[in-house]
N, C-alpha and C positions, 0 to 999 in steps of 0.2 A: 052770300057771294053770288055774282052776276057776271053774265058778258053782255060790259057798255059798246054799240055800236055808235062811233062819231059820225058825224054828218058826212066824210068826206070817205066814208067804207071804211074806217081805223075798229079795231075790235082792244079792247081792253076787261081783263079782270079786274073787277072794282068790290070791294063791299063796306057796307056803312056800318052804323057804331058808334054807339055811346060812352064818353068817357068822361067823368067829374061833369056831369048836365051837358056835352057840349056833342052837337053832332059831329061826328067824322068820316071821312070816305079815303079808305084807302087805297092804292093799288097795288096790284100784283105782278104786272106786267102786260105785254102787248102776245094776244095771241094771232098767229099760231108758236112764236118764239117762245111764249112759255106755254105748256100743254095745259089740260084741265088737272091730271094728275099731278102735277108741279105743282099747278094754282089752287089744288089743296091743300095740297101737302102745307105752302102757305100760311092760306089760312087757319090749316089747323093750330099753328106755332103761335098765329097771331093772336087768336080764341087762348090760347093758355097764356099768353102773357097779360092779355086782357083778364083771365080768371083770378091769376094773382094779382091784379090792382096795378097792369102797370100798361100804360101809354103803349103800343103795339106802334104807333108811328113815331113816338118821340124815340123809340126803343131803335129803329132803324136808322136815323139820323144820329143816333147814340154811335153804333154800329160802325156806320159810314165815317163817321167823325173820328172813331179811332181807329179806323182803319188807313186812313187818307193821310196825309203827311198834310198837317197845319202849320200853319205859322210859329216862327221858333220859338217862341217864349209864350203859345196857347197851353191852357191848363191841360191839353186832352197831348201835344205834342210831347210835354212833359213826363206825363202821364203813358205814354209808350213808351218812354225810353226808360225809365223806372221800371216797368213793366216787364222790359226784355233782361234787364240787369236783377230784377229780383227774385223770376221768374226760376231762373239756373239751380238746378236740382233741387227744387221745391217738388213733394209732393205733385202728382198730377190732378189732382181729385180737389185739392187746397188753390191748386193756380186756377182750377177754373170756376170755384165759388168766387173766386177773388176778381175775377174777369167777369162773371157775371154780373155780380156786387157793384162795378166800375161800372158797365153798360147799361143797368136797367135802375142804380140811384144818384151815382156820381157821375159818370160823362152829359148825361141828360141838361143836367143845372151848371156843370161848371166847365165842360170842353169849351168849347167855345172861347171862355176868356182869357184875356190876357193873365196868366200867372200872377204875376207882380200887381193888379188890380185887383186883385180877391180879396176881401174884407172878410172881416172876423165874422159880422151878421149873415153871409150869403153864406156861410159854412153852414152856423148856427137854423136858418132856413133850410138847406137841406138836410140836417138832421130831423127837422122839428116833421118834414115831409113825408121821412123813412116810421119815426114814429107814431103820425096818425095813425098810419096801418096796424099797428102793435106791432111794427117790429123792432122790438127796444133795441134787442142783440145785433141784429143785424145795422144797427142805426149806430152804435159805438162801436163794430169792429169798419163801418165804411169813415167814420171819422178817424178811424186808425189810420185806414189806408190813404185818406187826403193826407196828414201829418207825416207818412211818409214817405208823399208823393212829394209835398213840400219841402221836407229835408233833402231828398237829392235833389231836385232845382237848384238847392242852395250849395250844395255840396260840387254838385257840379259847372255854378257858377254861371247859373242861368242871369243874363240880365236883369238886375234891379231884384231881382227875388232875393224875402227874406225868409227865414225859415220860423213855424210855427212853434208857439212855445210847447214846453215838455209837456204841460198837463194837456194839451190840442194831440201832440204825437203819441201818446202813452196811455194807454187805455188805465193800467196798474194805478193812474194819478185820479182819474174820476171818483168824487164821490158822488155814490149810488143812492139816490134817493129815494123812499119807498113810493114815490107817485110823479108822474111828471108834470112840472110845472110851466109857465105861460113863457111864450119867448123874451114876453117884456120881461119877463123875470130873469131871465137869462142873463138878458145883454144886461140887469142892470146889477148883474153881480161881475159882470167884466172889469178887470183891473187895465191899467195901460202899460201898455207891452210896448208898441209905439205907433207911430203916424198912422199905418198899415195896419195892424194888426192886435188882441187884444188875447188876456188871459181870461178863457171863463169855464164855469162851473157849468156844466152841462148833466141835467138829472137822464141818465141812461141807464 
């Protein structure tokens, strides 16, 4: 970590970084409004998401994304309102692996989009993401939580949203493969569910 001085006297906490081959430069803010102590504190948060294999800036705009009010039929606006409704006496310790889970596998790849445009493959890709890392568990309880992020959309009659089939919502429906296999394998045990959306065997 560094202090960038701009051409025109601006000072910035900046520090670079490598993630999947790609260099990165992040910031931390404009000092003196954020202090050096702050702009570790930071960095340090950023260095441990980083340690666990995960984007430190895609992680912020994860962040920002669900925290921001989106568009009403965005997967991530969906996605808080689910969040506040299934949240209510749950466990505190369970809401925020689950908050977690949302921000640094699922808001990253799927905030952003429109609900109702989400294809059975860009689920199937963000699993197949969570799994490189070995995280089998962690990869079939976040496909839990898309299926029922997806059911309320539908339940609560979000535009054009249709809701994912049972064996997508239902972790108890997967069968557990003793190895995981290739995405093309995936999609090509998909059955048709319909226009949108498909049934598939995902090895978790």
């Amino acid at each position: 970590m560094y202090l960038w001085v701009t051409p025109s006297g601006g000072k910035l906490w900046r520090w670079g970084y490598r993630f999947e081959s790609k260099e990165k430069l992040m910031s931390f803010g404009k000092y003196p409004d954020v202090s050096l102590a702050q702009a570790r504190d930071r960095h340090k948060e950023a260095r441990k998401l980083l340690a666990s294999k995960i984007d430190p800036m895609a992680q912020r705009k994860a962040d920002k994304t669900f925290e921001r009010t989106a568009s009403e039929n965005s997967f991530a606006n969906v996605a808080a309102l689910w969040w506040k409704h299934w949240s209510v006496g749950k466990n505190s310790r369970h809401v925020l692996q689950v908050t977690r889970r949302m921000n640094a596998d699922i808001l990253p790849r799927l905030g952003t989009r429109p609900i109702a445009e989400i294809k059975a493959p860009e689920v199937v890709e963000m699993v197949k993401a969570i799994q490189t890392r070995g995280a089998r568990d962690i990869a079939k309880r976040a496909l839990e939580t898309v299926g029922q992020i997806f059911g309320y959309g539908n339940r609560s009659r979000v535009r054009r949203v249709q809701p994912l089939p049972n064996n997508l919502r239902r972790a108890s429906y997967f069968k557990l493969y003793p190895k995981p296999t290739t995405p093309e394998s995936m999609l090509k045990s998909c059955q048709r569910f319909s226009s949108e959306l498909r049934f598939i065997k995902l090895p978790l």
